[in-house]
Structures are given as C-alpha cells and as structure tokens.
PyMOL commands that place a pseudoatom at each C-alpha (Angstrom):
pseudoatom trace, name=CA, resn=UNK, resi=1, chain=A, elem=C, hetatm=0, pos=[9.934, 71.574, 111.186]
pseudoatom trace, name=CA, resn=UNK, resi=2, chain=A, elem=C, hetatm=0, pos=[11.903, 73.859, 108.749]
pseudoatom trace, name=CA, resn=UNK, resi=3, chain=A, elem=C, hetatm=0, pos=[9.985, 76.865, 107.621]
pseudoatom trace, name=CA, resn=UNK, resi=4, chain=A, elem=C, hetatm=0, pos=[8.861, 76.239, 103.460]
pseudoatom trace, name=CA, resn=UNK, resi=5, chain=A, elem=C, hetatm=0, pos=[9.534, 79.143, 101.852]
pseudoatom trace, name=CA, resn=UNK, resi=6, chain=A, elem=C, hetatm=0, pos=[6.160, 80.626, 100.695]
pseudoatom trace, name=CA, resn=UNK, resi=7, chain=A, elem=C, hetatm=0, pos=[5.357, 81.359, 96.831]
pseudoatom trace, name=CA, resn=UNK, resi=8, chain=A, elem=C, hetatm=0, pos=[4.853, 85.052, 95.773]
pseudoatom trace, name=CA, resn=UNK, resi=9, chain=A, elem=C, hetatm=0, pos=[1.962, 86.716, 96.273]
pseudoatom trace, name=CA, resn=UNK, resi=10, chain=A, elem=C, hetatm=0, pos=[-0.611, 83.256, 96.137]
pseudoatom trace, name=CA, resn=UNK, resi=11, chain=A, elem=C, hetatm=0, pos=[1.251, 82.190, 92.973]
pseudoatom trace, name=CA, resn=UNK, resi=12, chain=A, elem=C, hetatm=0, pos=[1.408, 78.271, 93.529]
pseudoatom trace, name=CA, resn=UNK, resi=13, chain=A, elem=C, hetatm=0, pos=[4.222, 76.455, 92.335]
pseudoatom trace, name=CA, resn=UNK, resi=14, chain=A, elem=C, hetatm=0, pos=[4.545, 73.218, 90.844]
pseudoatom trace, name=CA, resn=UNK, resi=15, chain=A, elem=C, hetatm=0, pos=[6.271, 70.245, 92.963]
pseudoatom trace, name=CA, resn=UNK, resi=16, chain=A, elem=C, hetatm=0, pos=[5.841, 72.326, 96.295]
pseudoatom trace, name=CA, resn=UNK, resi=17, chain=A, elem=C, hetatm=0, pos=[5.180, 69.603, 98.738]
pseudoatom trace, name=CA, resn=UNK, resi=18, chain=A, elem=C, hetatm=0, pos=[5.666, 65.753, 98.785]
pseudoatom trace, name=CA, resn=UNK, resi=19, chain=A, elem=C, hetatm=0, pos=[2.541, 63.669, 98.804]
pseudoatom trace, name=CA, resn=UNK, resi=20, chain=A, elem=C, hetatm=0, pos=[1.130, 63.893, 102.687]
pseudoatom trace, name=CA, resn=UNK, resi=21, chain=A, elem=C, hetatm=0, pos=[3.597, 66.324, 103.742]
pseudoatom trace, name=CA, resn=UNK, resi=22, chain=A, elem=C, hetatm=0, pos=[2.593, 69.195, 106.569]
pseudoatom trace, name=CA, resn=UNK, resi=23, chain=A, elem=C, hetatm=0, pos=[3.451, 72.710, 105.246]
pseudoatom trace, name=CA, resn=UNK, resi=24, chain=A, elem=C, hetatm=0, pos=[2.653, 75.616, 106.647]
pseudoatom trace, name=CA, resn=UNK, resi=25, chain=A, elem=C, hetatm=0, pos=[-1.366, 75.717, 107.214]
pseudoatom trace, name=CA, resn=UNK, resi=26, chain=A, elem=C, hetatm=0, pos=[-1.122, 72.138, 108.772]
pseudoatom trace, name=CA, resn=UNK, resi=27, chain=A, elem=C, hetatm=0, pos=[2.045, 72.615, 110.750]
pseudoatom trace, name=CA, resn=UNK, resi=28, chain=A, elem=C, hetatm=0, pos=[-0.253, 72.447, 114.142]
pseudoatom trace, name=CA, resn=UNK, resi=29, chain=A, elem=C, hetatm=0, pos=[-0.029, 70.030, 116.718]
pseudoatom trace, name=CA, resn=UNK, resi=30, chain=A, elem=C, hetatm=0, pos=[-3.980, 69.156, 116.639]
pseudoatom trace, name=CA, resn=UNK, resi=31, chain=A, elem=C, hetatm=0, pos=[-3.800, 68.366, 112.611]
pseudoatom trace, name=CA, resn=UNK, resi=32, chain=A, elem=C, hetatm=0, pos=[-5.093, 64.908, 111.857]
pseudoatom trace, name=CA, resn=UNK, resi=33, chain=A, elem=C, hetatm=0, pos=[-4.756, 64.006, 108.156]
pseudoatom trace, name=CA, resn=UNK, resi=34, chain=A, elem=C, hetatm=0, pos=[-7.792, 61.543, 108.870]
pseudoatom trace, name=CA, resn=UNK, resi=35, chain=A, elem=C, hetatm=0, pos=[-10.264, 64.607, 110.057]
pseudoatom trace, name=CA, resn=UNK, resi=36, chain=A, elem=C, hetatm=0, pos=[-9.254, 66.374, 107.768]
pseudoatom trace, name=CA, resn=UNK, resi=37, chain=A, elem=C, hetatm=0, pos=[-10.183, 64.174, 104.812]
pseudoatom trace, name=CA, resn=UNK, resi=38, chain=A, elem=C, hetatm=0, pos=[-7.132, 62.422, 103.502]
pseudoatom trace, name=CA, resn=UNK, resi=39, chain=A, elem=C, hetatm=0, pos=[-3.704, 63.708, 103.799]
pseudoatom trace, name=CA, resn=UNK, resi=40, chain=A, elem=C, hetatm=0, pos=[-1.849, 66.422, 101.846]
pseudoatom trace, name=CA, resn=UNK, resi=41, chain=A, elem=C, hetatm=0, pos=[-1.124, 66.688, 98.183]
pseudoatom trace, name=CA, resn=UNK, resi=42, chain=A, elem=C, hetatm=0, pos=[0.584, 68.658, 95.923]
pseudoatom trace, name=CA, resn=UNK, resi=43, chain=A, elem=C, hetatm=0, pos=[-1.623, 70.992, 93.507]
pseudoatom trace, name=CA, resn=UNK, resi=44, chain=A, elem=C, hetatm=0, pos=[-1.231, 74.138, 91.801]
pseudoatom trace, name=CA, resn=UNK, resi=45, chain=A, elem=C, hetatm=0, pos=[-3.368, 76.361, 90.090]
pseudoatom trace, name=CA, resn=UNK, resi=46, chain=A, elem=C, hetatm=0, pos=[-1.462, 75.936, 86.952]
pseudoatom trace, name=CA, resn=UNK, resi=47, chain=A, elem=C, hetatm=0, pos=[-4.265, 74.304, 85.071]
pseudoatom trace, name=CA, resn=UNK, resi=48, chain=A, elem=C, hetatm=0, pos=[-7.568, 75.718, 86.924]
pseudoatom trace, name=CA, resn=UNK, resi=49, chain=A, elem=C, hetatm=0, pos=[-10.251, 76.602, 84.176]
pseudoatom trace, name=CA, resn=UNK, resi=50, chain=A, elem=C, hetatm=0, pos=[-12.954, 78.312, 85.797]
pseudoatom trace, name=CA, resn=UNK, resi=51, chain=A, elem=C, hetatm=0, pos=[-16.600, 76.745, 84.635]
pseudoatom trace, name=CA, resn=UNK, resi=52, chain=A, elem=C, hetatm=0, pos=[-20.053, 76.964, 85.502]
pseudoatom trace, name=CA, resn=UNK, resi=53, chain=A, elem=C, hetatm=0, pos=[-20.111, 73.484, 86.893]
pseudoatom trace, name=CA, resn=UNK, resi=54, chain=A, elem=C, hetatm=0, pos=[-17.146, 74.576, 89.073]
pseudoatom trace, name=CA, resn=UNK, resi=55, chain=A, elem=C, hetatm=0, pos=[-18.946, 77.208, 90.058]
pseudoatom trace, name=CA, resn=UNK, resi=56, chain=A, elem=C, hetatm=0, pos=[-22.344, 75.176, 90.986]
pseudoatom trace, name=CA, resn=UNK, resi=57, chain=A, elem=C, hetatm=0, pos=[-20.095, 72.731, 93.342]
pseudoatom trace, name=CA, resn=UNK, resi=58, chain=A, elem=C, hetatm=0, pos=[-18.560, 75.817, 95.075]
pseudoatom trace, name=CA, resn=UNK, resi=59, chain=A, elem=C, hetatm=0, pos=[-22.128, 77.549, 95.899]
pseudoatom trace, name=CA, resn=UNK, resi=60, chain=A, elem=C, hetatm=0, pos=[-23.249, 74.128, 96.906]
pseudoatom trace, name=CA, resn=UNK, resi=61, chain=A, elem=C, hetatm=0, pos=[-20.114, 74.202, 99.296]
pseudoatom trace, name=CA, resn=UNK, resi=62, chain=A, elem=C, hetatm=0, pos=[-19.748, 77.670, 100.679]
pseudoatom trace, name=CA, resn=UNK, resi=63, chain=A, elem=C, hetatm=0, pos=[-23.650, 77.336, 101.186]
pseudoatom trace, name=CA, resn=UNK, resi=64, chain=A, elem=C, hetatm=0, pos=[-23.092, 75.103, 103.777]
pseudoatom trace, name=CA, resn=UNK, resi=65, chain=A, elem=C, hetatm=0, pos=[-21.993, 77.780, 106.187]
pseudoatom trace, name=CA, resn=UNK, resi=66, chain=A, elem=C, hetatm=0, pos=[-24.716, 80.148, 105.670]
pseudoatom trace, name=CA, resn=UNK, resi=67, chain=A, elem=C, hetatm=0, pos=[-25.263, 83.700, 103.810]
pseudoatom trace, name=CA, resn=UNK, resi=68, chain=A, elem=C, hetatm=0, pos=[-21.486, 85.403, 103.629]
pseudoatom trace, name=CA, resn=UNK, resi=69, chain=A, elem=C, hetatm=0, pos=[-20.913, 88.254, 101.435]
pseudoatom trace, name=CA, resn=UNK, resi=70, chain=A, elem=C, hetatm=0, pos=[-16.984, 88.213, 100.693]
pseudoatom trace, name=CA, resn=UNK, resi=71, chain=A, elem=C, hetatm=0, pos=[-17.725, 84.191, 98.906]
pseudoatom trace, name=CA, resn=UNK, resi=72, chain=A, elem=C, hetatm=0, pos=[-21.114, 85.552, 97.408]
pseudoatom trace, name=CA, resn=UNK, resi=73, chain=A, elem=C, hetatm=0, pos=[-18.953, 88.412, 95.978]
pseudoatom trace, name=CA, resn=UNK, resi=74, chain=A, elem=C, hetatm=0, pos=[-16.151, 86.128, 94.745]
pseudoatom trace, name=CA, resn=UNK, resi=75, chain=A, elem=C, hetatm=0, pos=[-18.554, 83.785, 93.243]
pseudoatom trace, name=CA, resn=UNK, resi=76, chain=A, elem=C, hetatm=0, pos=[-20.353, 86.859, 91.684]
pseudoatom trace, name=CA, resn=UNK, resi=77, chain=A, elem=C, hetatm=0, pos=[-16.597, 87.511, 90.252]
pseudoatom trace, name=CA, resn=UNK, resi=78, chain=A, elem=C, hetatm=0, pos=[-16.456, 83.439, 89.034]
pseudoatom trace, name=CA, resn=UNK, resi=79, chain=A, elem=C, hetatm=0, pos=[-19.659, 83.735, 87.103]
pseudoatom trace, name=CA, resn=UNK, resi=80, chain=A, elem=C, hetatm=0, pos=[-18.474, 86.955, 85.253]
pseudoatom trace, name=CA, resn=UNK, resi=81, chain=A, elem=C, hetatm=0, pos=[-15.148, 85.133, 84.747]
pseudoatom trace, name=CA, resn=UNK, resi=82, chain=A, elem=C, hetatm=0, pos=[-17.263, 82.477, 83.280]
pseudoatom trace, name=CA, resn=UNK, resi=83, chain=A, elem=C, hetatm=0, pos=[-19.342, 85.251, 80.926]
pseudoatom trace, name=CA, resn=UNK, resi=84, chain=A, elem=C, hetatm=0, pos=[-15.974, 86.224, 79.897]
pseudoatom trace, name=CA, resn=UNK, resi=85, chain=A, elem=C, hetatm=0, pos=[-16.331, 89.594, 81.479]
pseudoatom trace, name=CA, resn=UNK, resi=86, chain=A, elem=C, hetatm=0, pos=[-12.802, 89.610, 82.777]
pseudoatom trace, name=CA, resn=UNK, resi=87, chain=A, elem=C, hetatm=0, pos=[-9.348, 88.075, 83.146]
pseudoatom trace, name=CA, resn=UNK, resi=88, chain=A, elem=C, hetatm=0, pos=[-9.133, 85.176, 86.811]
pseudoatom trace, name=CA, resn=UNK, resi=89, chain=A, elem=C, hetatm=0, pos=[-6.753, 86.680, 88.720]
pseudoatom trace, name=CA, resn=UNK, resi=90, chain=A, elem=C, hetatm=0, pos=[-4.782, 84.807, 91.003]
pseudoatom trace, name=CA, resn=UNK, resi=91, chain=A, elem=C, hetatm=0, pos=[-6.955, 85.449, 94.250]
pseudoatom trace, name=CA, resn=UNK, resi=92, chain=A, elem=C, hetatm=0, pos=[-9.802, 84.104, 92.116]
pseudoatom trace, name=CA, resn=UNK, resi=93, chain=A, elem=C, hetatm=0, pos=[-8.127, 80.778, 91.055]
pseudoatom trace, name=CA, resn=UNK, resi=94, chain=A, elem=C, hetatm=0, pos=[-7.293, 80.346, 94.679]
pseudoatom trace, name=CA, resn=UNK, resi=95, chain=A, elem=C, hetatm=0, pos=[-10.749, 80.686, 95.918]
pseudoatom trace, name=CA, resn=UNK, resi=96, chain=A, elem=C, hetatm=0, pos=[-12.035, 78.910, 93.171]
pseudoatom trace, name=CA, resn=UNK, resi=97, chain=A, elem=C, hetatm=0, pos=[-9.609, 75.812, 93.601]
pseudoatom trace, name=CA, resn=UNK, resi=98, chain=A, elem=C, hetatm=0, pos=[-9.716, 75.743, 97.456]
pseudoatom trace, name=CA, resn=UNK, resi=99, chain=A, elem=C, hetatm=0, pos=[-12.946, 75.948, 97.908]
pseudoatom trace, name=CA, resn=UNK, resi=100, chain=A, elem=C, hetatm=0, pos=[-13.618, 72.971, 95.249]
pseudoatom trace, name=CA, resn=UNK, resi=101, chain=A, elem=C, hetatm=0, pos=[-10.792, 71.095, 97.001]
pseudoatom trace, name=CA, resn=UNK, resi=102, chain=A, elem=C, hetatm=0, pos=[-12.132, 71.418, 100.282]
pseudoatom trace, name=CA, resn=UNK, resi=103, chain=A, elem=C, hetatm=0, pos=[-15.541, 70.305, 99.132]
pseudoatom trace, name=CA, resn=UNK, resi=104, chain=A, elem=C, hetatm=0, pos=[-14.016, 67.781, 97.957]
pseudoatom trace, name=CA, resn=UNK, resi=105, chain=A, elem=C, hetatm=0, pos=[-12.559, 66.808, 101.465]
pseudoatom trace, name=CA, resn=UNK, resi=106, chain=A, elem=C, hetatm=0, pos=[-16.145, 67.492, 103.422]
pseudoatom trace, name=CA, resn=UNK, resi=107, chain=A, elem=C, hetatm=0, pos=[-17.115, 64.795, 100.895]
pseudoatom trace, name=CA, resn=UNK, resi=108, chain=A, elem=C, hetatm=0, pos=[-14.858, 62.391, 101.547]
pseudoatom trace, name=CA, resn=UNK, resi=109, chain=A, elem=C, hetatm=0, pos=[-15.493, 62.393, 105.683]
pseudoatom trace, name=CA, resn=UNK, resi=110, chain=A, elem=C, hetatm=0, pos=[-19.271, 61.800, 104.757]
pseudoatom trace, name=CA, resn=UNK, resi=111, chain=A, elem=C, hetatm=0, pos=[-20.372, 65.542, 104.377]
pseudoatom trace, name=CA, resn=UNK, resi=112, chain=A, elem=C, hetatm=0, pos=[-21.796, 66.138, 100.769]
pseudoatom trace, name=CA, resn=UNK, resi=113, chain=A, elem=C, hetatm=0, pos=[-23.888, 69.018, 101.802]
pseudoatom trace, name=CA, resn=UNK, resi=114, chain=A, elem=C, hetatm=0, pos=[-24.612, 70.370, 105.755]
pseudoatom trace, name=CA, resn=UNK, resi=115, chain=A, elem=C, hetatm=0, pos=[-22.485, 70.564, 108.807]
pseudoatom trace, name=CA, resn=UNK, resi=116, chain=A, elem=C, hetatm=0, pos=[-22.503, 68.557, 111.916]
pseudoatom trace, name=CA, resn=UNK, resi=117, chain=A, elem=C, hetatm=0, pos=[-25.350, 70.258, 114.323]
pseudoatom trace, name=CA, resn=UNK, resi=118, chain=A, elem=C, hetatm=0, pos=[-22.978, 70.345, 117.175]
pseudoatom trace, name=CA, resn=UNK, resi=119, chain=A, elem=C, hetatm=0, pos=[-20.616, 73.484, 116.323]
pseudoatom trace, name=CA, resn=UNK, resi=120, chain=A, elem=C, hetatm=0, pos=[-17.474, 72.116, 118.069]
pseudoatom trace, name=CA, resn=UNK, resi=121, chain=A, elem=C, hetatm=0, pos=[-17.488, 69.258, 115.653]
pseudoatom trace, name=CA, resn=UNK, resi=122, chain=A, elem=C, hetatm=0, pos=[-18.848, 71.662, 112.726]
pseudoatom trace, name=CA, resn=UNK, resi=123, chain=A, elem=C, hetatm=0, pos=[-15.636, 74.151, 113.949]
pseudoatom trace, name=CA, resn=UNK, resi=124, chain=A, elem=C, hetatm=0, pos=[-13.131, 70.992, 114.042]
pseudoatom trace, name=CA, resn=UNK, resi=125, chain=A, elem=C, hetatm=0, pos=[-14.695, 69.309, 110.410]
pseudoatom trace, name=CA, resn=UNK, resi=126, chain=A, elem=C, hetatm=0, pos=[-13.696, 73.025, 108.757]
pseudoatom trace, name=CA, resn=UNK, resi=127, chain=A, elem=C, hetatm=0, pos=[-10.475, 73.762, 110.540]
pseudoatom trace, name=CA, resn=UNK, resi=128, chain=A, elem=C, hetatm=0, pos=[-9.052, 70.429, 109.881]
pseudoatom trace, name=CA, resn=UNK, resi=129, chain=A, elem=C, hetatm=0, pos=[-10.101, 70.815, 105.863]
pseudoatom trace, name=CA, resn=UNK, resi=130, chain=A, elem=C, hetatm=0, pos=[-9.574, 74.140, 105.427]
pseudoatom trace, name=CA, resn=UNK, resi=131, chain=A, elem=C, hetatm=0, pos=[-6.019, 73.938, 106.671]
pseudoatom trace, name=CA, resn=UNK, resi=132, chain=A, elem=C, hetatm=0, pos=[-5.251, 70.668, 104.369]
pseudoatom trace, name=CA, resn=UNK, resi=133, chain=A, elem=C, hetatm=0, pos=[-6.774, 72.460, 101.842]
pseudoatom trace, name=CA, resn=UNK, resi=134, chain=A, elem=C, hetatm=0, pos=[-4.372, 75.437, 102.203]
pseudoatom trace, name=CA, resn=UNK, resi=135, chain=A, elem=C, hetatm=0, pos=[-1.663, 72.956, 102.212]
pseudoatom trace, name=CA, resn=UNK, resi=136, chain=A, elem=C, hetatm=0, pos=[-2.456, 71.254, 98.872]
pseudoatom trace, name=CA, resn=UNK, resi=137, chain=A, elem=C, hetatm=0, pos=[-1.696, 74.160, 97.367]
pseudoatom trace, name=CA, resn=UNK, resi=138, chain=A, elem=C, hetatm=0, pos=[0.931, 75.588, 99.633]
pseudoatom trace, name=CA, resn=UNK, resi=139, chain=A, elem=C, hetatm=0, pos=[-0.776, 78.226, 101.296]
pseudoatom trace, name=CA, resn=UNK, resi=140, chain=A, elem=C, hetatm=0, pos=[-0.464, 79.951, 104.530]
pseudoatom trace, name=CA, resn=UNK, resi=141, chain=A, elem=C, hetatm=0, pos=[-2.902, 79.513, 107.341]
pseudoatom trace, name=CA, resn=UNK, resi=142, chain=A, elem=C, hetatm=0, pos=[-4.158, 82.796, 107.478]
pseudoatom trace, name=CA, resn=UNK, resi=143, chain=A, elem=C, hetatm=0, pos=[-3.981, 83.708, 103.759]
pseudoatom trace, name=CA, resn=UNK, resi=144, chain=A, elem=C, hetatm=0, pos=[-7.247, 85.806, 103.200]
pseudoatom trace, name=CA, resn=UNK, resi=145, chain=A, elem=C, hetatm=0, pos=[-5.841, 88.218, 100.989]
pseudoatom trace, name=CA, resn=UNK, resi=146, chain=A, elem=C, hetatm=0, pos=[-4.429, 85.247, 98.562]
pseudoatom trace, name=CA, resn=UNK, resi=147, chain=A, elem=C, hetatm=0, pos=[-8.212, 83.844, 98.618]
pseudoatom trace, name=CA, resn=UNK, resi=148, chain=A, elem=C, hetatm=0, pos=[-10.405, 87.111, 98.106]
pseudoatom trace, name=CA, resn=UNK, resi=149, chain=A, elem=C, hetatm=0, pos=[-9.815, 89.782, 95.781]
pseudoatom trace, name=CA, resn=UNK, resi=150, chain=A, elem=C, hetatm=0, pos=[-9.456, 93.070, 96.958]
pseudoatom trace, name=CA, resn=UNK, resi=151, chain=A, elem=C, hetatm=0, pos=[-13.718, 94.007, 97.098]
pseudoatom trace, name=CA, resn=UNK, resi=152, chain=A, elem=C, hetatm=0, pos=[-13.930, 90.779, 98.614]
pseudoatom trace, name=CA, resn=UNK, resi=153, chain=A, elem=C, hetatm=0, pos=[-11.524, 91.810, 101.630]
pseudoatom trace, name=CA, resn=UNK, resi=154, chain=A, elem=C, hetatm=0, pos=[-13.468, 95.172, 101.666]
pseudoatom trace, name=CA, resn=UNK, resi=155, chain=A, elem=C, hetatm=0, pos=[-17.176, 92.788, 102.815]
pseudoatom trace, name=CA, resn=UNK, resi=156, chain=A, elem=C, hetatm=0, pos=[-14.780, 90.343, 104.826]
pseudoatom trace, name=CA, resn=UNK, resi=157, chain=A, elem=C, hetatm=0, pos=[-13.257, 92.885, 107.071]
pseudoatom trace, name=CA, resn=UNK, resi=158, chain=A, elem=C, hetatm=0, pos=[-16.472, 94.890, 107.397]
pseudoatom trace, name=CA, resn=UNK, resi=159, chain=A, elem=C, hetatm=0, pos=[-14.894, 98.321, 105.091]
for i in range(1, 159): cmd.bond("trace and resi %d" % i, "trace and resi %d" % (i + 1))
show_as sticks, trace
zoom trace
C-alpha cells in the first residue's frame, strides 16, 4: 500500500480517506474492520465544539482503563476549554474527538462501559479501535504528541 501523505502537525484535513479505507494506523496485517467496530471513515476536526456532555462521554470512556494522569490532565484542559479559560488547540480537539470516536466504537462491539476481564481480549478490543480511530481522522499509529498537549506528554512519558 502507497504511503498517505500525513497532515501537518495533527491538522486533519477534509476528504482524507475514502469510506473503509486503511491509512496509516490500520495499515497492519492483524486489522479487522469487524473488531474494531465498523470500518474506517473519513472525519476531521473541522467542526469539533468542545462541551460538557462531550466531556462526560470521554471520562466515562477513558475511565474504563483505570486512573491515568496524561487523559485526567487533558480532560482537566477540556473542562477549562469548556469554562472558556482558553483557546482548543489542535492536540486537544484530537483527544477530544478520538477519544469520543473510539467510545463510540467500544459501543458498537457491545462495550458501553468496562473491558473484557481477560486482558488479551481487553489488549485486542483497544488496539483494533484505537487504530480505526486514528484512521478516521488520518492519524498515525503512534501519534501521542498529536493527542496530548505538551503537560500531557510531560505525565505520559514520566518527566
């Protein structure tokens, strides 16, 4: 498969992908469209408002997986965002709309809230929707530093 070329610095572009295309997060031989909750599609961040009921779905979802400070600190960045504290940047409309997207996914392959108890099929039911959910809006697989601001990287990487 032909290398897509990769938007600047996290900034999604409209009409990146064809509907159920693989880019580069799902370009993996053990990507199934069906584990991973439906196949690709083509979003952007164009349009992302950032609300409190936003906000509410994505501590429901990153709760799932247990206390982590890098998404408590980027939700602690949503809510001020919210307040009207200070401008989204583009890391925090990326969070924001992947991890609502991915919830979304989890969802739709029977997981509103939890993880399976055995953590081979927990590991397999994120990888496959967190990579789809990359794809949808045309990230890279390992894009932490287009999905956390800076103070976010600081907790993820353990500065």
């Amino acid at each position: 498969m032909a290398a897509i070329p990769l938007p600047a610095r996290g900034k999604v572009p409209n009409e990146t992908l064809p509907f159920g295309a693989r880019g580069p997060a799902t370009d993996w031989d053990g990507f199934d469209e069906a584990l991973a909750g439906g196949p690709v599609r083509n979003f952007n961040t164009d349009r992302i408002k950032v609300t409190n009921r936003g906000i509410e779905v994505v501590e429901k979802h990153t709760g799932r997986f247990g206390t982590d400070e890098a998404n408590q600190i980027m939700i602690d960045r949503l809510k001020a965002i919210d307040a009207g504290k200070y401008t989204a940047t583009q890391q925090d409309l990326n969070f924001y709309s992947h991890e609502l997207r991915e919830y979304v996914r989890y969802r739709k392959l029977g997981w509103e809230a939890g993880v399976p108890s055995n953590s081979d099929q927990a590991r397999q039911l994120w990888l496959q929707t967190h990579t789809a959910t990359l794809d949808d809006y045309n990230l890279p697989m390992h894009a932490d530093e287009l999905l956390y601001h800076p103070d976010a990287l600081k907790a993820l990487y353990g500065e």
